[in-house]
C-alpha positions as CSV (number, residue, x, y, z in Angstrom):
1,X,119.6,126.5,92.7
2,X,120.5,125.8,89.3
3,X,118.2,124.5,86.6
4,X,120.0,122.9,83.4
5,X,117.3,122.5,80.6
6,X,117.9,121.1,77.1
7,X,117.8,123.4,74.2
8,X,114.8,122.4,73.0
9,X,113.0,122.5,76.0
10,X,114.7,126.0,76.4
11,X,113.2,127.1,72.4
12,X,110.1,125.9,73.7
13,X,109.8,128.2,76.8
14,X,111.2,130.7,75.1
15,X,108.2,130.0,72.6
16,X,105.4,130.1,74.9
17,X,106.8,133.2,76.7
18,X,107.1,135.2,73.7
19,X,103.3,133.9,72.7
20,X,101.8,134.8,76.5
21,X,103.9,137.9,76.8
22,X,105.3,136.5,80.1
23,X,108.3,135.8,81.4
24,X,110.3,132.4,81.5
25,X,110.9,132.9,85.0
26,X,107.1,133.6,85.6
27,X,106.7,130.1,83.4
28,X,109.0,127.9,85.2
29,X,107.4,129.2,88.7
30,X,104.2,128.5,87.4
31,X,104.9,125.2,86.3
32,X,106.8,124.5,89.6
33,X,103.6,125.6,91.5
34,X,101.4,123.3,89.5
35,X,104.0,120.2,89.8
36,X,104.1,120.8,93.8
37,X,100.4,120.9,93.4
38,X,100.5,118.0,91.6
39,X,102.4,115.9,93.7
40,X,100.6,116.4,96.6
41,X,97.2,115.6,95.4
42,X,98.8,112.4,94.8
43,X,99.9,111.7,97.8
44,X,96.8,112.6,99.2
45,X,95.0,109.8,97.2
46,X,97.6,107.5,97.7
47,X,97.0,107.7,101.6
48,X,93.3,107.7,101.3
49,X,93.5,104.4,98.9
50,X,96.0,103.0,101.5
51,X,94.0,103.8,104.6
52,X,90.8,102.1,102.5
53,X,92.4,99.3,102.0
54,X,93.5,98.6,105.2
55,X,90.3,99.1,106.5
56,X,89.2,96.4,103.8
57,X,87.7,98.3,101.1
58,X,88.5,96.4,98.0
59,X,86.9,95.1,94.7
60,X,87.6,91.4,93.9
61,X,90.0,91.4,90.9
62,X,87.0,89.4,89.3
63,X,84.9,92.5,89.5
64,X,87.6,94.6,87.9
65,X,88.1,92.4,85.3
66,X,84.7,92.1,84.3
67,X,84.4,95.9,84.4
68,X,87.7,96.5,82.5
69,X,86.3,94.1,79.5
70,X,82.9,96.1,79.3
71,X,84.5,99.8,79.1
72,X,86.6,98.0,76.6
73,X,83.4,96.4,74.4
74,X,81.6,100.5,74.3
C-alpha cells in the first residue's frame, strides 16, 4: 500500500515524531488504529439511532427546537 502525504502534513509528522521520540511509522499506525476505531463507533451509533427510530423513538422537531433555542440563550 502506498500512502502519498503532502509536505506539510509530512513536516508535521516529522515534527511530532522528533518531539515524542517515536517513529512516523509508529505515528501513522497509531493514527490508523484510532481512525478504524473511530469509524466504528460511528457505525455503531448510527445502527442504534436507526434501530430507535424504527422502533419509534423520536423527539417532535418542536421539542428540539425549543431545546436548541434554550442552550443557545445560556
Amino acid at each position: 500500500m502506498e500512502l502519498q502525504l503532502t509536505r506539510e502534513a509530512v513536516a508535521r509528522l516529522n515534527n511530532l515524531a522528533a518531539r515524542t521520540h517515536r517513529s512516523t511509522d509508529e505515528l501513522l499506525q497509531e493514527a490508523i488504529d484510532h481512525l478504524i476505531t473511530y469509524n466504528q463507533w460511528i457505525e455503531q451509533k448510527v445502527k442504534r439511532s436507526m434501530a430507535s427510530v424504527e422502533l419509534g423513538n423520536t423527539v417532535a422537531e418542536e421539542e428540539v427546537r425549543i431545546w436548541v433555542e434554550s442552550r443557545e440563550r445560556t
